[in-house]
N, C-alpha and C positions, 0 to 999 in steps of 0.2 A: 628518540623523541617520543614514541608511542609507551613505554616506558613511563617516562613522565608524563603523560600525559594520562596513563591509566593510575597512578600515584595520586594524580593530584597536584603534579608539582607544576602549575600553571605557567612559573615565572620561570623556571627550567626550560618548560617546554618551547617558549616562547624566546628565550636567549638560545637553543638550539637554533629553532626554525630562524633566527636574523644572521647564526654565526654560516645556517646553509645559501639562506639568501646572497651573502657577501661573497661567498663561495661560488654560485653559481652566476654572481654580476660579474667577476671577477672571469671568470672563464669565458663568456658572451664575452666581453670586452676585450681582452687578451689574443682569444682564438676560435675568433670569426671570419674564418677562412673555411673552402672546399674541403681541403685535405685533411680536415676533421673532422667533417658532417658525419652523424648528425649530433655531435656534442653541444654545437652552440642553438640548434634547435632543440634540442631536450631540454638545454640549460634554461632557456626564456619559456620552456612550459612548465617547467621547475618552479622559478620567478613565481609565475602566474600562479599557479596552484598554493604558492608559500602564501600569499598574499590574501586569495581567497580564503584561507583557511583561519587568517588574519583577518577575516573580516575589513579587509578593505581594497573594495571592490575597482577602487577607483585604479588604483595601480596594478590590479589583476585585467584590466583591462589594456593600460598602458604596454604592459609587460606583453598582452598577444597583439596588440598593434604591432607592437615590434616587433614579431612574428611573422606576420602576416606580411607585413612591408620587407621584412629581408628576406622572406621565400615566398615570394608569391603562386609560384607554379607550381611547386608541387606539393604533396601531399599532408607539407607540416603548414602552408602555408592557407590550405584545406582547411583543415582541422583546426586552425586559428581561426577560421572564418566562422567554421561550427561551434568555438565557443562562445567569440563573440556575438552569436546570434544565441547563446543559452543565456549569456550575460543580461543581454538586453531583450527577456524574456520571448524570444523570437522561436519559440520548441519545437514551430514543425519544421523549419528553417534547418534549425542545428538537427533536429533528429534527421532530417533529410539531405543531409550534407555528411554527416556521419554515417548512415546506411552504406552511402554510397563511398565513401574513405574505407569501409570495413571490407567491402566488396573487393578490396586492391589487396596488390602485395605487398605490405608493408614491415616495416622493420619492427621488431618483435617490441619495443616498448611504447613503440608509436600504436600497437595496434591493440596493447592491454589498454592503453588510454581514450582509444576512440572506443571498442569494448565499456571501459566506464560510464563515461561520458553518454553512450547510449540508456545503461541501467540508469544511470543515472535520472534519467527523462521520461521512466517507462510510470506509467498511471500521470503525467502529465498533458496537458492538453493549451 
């Protein structure tokens, strides 16, 4: 995708990013069970991020409700909270919800993503 995307092939890029979308609804919905965790949490921060990136916000949000709501306790359900408070420009919220996500032990792509999500924030206020 990054490929096309540095190309210029916009409409490439963008038939990627729906064929991963499909891909990763397809997985949350399939196999949203324990004994997979954490694939259907990544998959819905997957979602999220495709979306965002899509410039549309509205289902980048929908996408960590459902996050949030299917794991509330811990740590993905967290970090759903910390975006939907980035979303809804809330940044000392999400920066301080993240801090404290980063401060745990968490699973290696959960933790490049609150890592992000932090840079992401930094000279914001």
């Amino acid at each position: 995708m990054q490929q096309r995307l540095l190309g210029s092939d916009a409409a490439g890029a963008d038939q990627q990013r729906e064929e991963a979308r499909k891909a990763f609804k397809r997985l949350v919905l399939l196999y949203s069970f324990p004994e997979v965790s954490p694939l259907p949490e990544l998959s819905l921060i997957n979602l999220a991020e495709i979306a965002e990136e899509n410039q549309n916000i509205e289902t980048a949000r929908a996408e960590i409700k459902e996050l949030q709501d299917k794991y509330p306790d811990g740590p993905y359900g967290a970090y759903a909270k910390a975006v939907a408070a980035r979303l809804d420009n809330q940044v000392q919220v999400a920066r301080t919800l993240l801090t404290r996500l980063a401060e745990q032990k968490l699973d290696e792509r959960l933790a490049e993503r609150v890592a992000g999500q932090i840079k992401s924030l930094e000279g914001k206020s």
